[in-house]
C-alpha positions as CSV (number, residue, x, y, z in Angstrom):
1,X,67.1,-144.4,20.1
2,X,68.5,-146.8,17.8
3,X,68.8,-150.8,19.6
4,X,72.3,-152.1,20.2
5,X,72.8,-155.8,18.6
6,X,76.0,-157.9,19.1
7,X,78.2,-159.4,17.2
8,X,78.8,-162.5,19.1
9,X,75.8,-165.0,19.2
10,X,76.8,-166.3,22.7
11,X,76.6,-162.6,24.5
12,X,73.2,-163.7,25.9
13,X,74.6,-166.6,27.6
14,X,78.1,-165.0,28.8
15,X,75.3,-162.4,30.1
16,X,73.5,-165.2,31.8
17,X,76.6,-167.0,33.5
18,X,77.9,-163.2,34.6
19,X,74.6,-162.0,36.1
20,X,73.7,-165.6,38.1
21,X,77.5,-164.8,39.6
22,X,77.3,-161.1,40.0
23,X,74.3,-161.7,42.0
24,X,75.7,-164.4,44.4
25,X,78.8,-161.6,45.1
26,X,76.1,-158.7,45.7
27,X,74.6,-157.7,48.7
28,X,71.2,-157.3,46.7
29,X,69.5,-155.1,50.1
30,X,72.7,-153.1,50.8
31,X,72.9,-152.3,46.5
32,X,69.3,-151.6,46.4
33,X,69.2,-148.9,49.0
34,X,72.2,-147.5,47.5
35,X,70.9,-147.1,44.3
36,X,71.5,-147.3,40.6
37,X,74.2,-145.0,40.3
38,X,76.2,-145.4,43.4
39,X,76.5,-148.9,42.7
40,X,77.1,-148.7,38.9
41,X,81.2,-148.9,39.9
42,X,81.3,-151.7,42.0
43,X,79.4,-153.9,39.1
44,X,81.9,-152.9,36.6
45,X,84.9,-153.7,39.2
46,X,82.7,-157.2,39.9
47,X,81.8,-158.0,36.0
48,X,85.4,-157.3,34.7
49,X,86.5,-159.8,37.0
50,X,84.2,-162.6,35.9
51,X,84.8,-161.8,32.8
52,X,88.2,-162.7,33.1
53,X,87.3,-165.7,35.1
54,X,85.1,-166.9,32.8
55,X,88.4,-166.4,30.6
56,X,86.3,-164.5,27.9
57,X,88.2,-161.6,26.4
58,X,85.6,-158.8,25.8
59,X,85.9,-154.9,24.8
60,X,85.1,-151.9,26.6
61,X,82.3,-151.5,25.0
62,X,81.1,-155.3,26.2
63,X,81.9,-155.0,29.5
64,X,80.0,-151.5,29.4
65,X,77.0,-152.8,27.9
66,X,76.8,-156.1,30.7
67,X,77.2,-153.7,33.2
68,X,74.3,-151.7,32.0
69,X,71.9,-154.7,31.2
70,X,72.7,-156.0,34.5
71,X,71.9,-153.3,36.1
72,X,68.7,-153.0,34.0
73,X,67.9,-156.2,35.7
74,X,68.9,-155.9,39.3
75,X,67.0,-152.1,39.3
76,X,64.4,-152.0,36.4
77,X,63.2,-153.9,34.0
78,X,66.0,-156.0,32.3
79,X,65.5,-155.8,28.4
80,X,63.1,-153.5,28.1
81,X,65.3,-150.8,30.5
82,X,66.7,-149.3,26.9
83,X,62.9,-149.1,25.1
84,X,61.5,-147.3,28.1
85,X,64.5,-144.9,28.2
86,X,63.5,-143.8,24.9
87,X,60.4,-141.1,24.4
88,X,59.8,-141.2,20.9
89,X,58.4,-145.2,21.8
90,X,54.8,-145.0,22.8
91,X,54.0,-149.2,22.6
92,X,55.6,-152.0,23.8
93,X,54.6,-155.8,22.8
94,X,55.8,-158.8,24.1
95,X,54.6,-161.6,22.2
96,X,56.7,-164.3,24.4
97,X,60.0,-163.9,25.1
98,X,61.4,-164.6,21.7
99,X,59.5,-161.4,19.8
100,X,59.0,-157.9,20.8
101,X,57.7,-155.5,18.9
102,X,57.0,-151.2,19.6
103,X,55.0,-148.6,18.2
104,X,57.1,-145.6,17.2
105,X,54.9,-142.2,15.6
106,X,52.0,-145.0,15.3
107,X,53.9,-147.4,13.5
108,X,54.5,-150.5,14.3
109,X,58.2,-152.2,14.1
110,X,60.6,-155.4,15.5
111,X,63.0,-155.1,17.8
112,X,65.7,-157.8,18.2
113,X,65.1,-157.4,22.2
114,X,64.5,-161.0,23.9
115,X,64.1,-162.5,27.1
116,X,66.6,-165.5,27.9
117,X,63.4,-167.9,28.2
118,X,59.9,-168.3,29.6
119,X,60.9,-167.8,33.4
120,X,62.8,-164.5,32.7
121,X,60.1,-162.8,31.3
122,X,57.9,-164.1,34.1
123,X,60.3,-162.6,36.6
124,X,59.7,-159.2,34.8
125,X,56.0,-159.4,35.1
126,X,55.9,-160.5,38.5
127,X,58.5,-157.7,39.2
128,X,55.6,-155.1,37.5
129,X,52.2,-156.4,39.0
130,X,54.1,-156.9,42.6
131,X,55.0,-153.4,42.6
132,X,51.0,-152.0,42.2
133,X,50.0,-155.0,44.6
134,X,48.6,-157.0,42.1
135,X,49.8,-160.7,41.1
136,X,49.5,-163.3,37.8
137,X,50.0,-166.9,38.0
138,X,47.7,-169.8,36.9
139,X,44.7,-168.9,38.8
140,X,44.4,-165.6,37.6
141,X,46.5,-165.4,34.9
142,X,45.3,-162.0,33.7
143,X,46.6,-158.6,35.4
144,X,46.2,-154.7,34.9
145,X,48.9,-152.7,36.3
146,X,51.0,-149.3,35.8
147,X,54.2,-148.8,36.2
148,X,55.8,-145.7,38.2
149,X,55.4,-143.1,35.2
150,X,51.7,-144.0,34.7
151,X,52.9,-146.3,31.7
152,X,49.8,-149.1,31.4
153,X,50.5,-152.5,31.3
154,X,48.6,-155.7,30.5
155,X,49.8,-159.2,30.9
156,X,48.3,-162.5,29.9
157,X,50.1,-166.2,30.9
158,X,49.5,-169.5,30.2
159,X,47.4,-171.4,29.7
160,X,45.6,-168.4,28.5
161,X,48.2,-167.5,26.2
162,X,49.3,-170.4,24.4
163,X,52.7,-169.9,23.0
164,X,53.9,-168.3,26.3
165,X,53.6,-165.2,28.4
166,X,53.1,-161.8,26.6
167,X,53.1,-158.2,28.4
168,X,52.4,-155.0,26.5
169,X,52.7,-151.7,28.0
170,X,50.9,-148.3,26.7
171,X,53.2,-145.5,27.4
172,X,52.7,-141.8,28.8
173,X,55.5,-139.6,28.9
174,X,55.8,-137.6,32.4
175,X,55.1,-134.3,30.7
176,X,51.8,-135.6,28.5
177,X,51.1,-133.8,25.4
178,X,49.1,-130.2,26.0
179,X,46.6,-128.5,24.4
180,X,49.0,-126.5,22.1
181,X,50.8,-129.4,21.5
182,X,47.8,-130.7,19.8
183,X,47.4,-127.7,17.5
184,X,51.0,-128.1,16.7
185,X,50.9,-131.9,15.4
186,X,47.9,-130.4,13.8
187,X,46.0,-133.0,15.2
188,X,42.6,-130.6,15.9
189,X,42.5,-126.9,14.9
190,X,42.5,-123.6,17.3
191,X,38.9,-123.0,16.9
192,X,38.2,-126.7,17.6
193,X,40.3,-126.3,20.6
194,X,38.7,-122.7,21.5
195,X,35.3,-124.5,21.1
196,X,35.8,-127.3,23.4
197,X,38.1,-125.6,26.0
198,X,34.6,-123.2,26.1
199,X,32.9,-126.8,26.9
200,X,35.1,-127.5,29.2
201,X,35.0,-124.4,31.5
202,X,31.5,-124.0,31.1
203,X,31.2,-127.5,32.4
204,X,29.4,-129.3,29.6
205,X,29.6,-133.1,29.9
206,X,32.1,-134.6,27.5
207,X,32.3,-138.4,26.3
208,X,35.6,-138.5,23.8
209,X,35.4,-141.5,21.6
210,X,37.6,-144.2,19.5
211,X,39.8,-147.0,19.0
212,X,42.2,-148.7,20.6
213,X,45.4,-146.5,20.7
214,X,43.7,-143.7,19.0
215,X,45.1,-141.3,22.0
216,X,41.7,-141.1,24.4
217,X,43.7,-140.7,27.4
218,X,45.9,-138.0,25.6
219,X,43.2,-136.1,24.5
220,X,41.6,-136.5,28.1
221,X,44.7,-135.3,29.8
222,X,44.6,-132.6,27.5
223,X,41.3,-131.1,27.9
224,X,41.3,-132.0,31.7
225,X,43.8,-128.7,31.7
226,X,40.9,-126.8,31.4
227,X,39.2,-127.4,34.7
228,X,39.6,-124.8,36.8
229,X,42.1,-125.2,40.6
230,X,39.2,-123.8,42.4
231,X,37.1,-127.1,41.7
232,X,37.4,-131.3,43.4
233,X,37.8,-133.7,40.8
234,X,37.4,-137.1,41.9
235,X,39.0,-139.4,38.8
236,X,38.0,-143.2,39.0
237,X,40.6,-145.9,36.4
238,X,40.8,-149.6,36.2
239,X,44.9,-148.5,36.2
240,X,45.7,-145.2,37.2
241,X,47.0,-143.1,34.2
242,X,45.3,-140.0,33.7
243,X,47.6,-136.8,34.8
244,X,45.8,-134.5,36.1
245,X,48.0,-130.7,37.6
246,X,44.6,-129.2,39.4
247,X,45.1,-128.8,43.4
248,X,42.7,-130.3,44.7
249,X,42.5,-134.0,42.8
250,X,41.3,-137.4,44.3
251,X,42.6,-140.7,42.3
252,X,40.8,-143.8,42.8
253,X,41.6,-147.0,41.4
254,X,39.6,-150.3,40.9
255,X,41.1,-153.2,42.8
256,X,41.1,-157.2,41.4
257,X,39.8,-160.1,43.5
258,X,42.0,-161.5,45.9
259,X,43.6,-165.5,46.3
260,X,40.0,-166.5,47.3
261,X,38.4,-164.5,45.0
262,X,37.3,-162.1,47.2
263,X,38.0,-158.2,47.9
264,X,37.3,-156.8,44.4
265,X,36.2,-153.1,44.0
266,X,34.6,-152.6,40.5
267,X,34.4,-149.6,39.0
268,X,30.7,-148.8,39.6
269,X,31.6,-149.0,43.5
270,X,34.1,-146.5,43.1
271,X,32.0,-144.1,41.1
272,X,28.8,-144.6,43.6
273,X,31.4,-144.1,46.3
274,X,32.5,-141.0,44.6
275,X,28.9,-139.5,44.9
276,X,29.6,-139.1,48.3
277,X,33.0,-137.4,48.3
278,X,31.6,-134.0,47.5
279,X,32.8,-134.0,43.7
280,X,33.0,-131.0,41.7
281,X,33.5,-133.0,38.4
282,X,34.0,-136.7,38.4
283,X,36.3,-137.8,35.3
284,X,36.2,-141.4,34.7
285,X,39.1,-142.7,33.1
286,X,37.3,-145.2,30.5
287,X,33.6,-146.5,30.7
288,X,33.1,-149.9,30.0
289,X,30.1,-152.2,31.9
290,X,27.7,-151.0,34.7
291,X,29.2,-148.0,35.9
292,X,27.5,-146.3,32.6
293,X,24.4,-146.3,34.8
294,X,25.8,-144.5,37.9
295,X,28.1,-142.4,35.7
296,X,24.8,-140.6,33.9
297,X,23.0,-140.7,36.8
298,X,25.8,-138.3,38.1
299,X,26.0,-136.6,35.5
300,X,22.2,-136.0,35.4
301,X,22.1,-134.8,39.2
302,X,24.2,-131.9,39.8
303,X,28.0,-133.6,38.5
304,X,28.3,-131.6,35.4
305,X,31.7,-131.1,33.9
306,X,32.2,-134.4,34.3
307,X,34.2,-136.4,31.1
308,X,35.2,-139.7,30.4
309,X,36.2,-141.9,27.6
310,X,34.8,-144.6,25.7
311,X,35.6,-147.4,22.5
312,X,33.8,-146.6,20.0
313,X,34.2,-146.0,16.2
314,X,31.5,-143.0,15.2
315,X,29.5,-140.7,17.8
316,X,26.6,-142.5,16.9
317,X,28.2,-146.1,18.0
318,X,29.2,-144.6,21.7
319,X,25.5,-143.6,22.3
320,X,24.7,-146.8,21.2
321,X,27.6,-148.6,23.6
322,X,26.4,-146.5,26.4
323,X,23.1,-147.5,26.3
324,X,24.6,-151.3,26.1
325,X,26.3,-150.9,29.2
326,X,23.6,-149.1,31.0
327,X,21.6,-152.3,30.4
328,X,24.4,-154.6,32.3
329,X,23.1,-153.3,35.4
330,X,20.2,-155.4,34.7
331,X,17.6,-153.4,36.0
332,X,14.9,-153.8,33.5
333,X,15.2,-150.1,32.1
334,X,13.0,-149.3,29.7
335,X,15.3,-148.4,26.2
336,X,13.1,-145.3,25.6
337,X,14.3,-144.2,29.0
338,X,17.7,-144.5,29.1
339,X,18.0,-143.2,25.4
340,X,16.6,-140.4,27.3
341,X,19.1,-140.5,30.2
342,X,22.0,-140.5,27.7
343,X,20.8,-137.3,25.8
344,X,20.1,-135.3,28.8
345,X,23.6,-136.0,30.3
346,X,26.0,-136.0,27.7
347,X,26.2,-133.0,25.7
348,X,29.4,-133.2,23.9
349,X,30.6,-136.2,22.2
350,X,34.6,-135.6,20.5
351,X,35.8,-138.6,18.2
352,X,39.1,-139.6,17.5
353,X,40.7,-141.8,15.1
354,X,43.9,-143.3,14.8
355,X,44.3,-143.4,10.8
356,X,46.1,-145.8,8.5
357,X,49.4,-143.4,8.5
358,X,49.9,-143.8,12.6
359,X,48.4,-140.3,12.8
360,X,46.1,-139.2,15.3
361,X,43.0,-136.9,14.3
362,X,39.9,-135.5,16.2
363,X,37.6,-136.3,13.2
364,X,34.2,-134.8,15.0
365,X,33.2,-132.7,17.5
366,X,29.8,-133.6,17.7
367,X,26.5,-132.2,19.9
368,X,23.9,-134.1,21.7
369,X,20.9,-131.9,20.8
370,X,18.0,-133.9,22.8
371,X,15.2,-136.4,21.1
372,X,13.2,-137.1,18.4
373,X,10.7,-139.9,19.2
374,X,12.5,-142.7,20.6
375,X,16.1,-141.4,18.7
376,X,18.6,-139.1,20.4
377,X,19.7,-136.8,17.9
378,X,23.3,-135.2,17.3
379,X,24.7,-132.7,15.2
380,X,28.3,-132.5,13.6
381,X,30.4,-129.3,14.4
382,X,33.9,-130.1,13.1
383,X,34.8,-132.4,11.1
384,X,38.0,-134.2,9.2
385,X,37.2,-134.8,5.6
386,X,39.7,-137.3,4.4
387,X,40.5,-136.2,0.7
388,X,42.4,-139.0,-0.1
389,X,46.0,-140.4,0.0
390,X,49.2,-138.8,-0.3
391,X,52.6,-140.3,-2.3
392,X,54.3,-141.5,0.8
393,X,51.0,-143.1,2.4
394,X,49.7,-140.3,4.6
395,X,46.1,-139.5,5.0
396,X,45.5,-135.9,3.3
397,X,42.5,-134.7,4.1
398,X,41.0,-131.1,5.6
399,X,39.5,-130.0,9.3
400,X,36.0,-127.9,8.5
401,X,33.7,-126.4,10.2
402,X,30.0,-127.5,9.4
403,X,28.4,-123.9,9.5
404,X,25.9,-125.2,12.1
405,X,26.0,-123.0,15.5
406,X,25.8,-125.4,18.3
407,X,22.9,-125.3,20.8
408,X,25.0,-124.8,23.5
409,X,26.9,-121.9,22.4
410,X,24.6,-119.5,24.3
411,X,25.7,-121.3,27.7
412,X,29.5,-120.8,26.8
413,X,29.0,-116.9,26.0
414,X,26.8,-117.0,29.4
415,X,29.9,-119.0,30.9
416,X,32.1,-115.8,29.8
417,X,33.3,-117.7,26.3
418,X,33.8,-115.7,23.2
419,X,32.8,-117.7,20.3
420,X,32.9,-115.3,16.9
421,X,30.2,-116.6,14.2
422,X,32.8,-117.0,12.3
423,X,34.2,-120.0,14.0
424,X,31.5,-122.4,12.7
425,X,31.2,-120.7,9.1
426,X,32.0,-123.6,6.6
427,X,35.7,-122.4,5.8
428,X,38.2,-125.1,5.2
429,X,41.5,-125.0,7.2
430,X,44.1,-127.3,6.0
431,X,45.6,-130.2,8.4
432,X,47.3,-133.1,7.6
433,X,48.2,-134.4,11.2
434,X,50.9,-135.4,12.4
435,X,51.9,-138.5,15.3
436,X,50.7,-138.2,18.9
C-alpha cells in the first residue's frame, strides 16, 4: 500500500486547525459509540464546512483524505491508521515524531508519515498503553503493551530517549502464518516440518532460537498447531501475542509495577502459578531472567511438551543463555548441575535466522543428546548451508539433512510418527527462502 504525500506543504497545519474545530462541534461519547463508519458522513458534512470557513479551496480528494486522517485520529491511531491497514508491513519505528520508518519482506524503508509535534505522538502512546492498562510518563517512562490484533508495542520517552518519544510496534497479522505457509516461503522443508511436528505431538520439549525479528513467535505459533484440542495449555508473555486455536487455552500476562511501585507480577510468578493450574503443556512466550529456573524445573517434572523461545544466535549460545538466566535466581546452583538440568529438559533446540536478504530461515534443527563430563552435548539434524550470494543480494544457499538419526526418533515412532530413514539421509533439497 503505497503512502499518500501532498502537494501543499501547509496540509498538516489546515489538518491541525480542521481537527482542533471538528472536535469542539463533535459529540466525541455520542460518535464513539456510533462508530467509525456511521459517523464517517457527518465528518465530511462538518470538514467541508470548515474548510470553507477557513476559506481554503480544497479537492475532493483533500477533503476525502482529512476526513479519513481525522477519523484515524478520533477512532485509531492517527498517522499510523494507513501503515497498520496494510499486511504486507510487518515493523513500525517511530524515531520521534519527525521520522518513521517500516519493515516491509525484512527490509527496512522511510516513510514520509509524521506526527504534528512531541505532544501528538504522546497522545498516541498514551492512547496504546491506556487501552492494556498500562501507562508512560516520567516516572516510568518505559512500557510493553499490544494492541487489539496482538501487534507488540514498545515505547520509550524522555528523558530516556533523548531526541524525543519513539514507539515501535512488531506486527502479527490475525491469520498468523501456518505450517504450510512455511514450506511455501521455503523457509524450512517438509521433512524438517514432518520431523518436528513428530516432536511436537510426541511432546518433546522444544526451545526455538534467534535474533531479534528473526520470526520466534511465528515459528512458535506455527508449531503450537500441533498440540493436540484434547490437552490444557497454560501460555505465560510479558505482552500477549502468541495465537494459539486449541479449546482449551489459558493466557497469562506479566503485569508492571504500579504509581508506587508496587503490584508487579514477574514472569517467574506466573509460571510457578502455572504449576498449579493443572497444565498439560506450558508454552512460555519468550524466556529471559529467573523464570529459566522454574521453567526446567517444569519441564523436568511431568510438563513435557512444553516450548518456548529464546535470543540467541547458535544452539550452543541458548544452552549457554539458559544456564545464565537459571543463575539470576541466585540460589547458588552448582554449574555442573544445572548444565545437567538443561540437558534433561530440553530435547529439541530449532534455530532461526533472519539473513542479510530480510529472509527468514530455520538454519538448525538441533538435538540435546545428554552429557559428556561437565558439557551437554548436541547433535545437528537439518541444517542451511549458505552457498553464497546471489546477483540481486539474496542468500543462496541449500536445506540438508545431516545423515545422523536422532535419539529420539524411537519415541516419535512409539508416539505413532512415521519417520522413513530416508528423511535424515544426507540428500540436498534446494531452498532459497523467501520473507516471513
Amino acid at each position: 500500500m503505497g503512502i499518500i504525500s501532498t502537494s501543499r506543504p501547509d496540509f498538516g497545519a489546515i489538518k491541525a486547525a480542521i481537527h482542533r474545530k471538528l472536535i469542539q462541534r463533535l459529540n466525541l461519547e455520542r460518535v464513539t459509540q456510533m462508530g467509525r463508519e456511521a459517523v464517517r458522513p457527518e465528518v465530511a458534512q462538518i470538514v467541508e464546512s470548515l474548510a470553507a470557513e477557513e476559506n481554503t479551496p480544497m479537492t475532493l480528494q483533500e477533503r476525502e483524505r482529512l476526513s479519513t486522517e481525522v477519523l484515524d485520529e478520533v477512532f485509531g491511531l492517527g498517522p499510523l491508521e494507513p501503515l497498520l491497514r496494510d499486511p504486507s508491513i510487518s515493523d513500525i519505528l517511530v524515531n520521534t515524531y519527525k521520522s518513521t520508518y517500516i519493515e516491509r519482506h525484512g527490509l527496512l524503508e522511510r516513510t514520509n508519515i509524521q506526527f504534528r509535534d512531541d505532544a501528538h505522538l504522546m497522545s498516541i502512546i498514551d492512547r496504546i498503553v491506556s487501552a492494556v492498562g498500562r501507562r508512560v510518563d516520567e516516572s516510568s517512562p518505559m512500557v510493553d503493551a499490544r494492541l487489539p490484533d496482538g501487534s507488540r508495542v514498545n515505547a520509550i520517552i524522555p528523558p530516556l530517549a533523548i531526541d524525543g518519544p519513539c514507539l515501535s510496534i512488531r506486527r502479527f497479522g490475525r491469520d498468523p502464518l501456518g505450517p504450510d505457509e512455511l514450506i511455501q516461503n521455503q523457509s524450512l522443508t517438509a521433512p524438517m516440518l514432518e520431523l518436528l511436528r513428530g516432536c511436537v505431538g510426541s511432546r518433546l520439549n522444544v526451545l526455538i532460537s534467534g535474533g531479534t525479528g528473526a520470526g520466534k513467535t511465528t515459528l512458535l505459533n506455527a508449531l503450537s498447531s500441533f498440540i493436540s484440542n484434547r490437552e490444557r495449555i497454560v501460555s505465560i508473555e510479558d505482552a500477549a501475542e502468541l495465537q494459539l486455536h486449541q479449546d482449551h487455552v489459558v493466557r497469562l500476562e506479566t503485569r508492571p509495577p504500579n504509581v508506587e511501585g508496587k503490584g508487579a507480577v514477574r514472569q517467574r510468578q506466573l509460571v510457578i502459578n502455572a504449576l498449579r493450574m493443572r497444565p498439560d503443556r506450558i508454552v512460555v512466550g519468550e524466556v529471559r531472567g529467573e523464570e529459566a529456573l522454574d521453567m526446567l524445573q517444569a519441564m523436568n517434572t511431568g510438563h513435557d511438551g512444553s516450548m518456548t523461545t529464546i535470543h540467541a544466535n547458535t544452539p550452543r549460545d541458548a544452552l549457554g543463555r539458559l544456564e545464565t538466566m537459571v543463575a539470576m535466581a541466585n540460589l547458588n546452583i552448582p554449574d555442573t548441575a544445572t548444565r545437567r538440568q538443561i540437558a534433561s529438559a530440553i530435547d529439541v533446540v530449532v534455530q532461526i535466522s533472519r539473513q542479510s536478504d530480510g529472509k527468514r530461515r530455520v538454519m538448525t534443527i538441533a538435538e540435546v543428546t545428554g552429557m559428556e563430563g561437565e558439557v551437554v552435548t548436541m547433535q545437528d539434524i537439518f541444517m542451511f548451508k549458505k552457498a553464497g550470494i546471489g546477483e540481486k543480494g539474496e542468500v543462496l544457499g541449500e536445506f540438508v539433512p545431516t545423515g545422523i538419526r536422532p535419539k529420539f526418533a524411537e519415541r516419535l515412532v512409539t508416539s505413532g510418527f512415521t519417520l522413513p530413514m530416508t528423511m535424515f539421509e544426507p540428500q540436498t533439497v534446494r531452498g532459497n527462502g523467501r520473507s516471513w
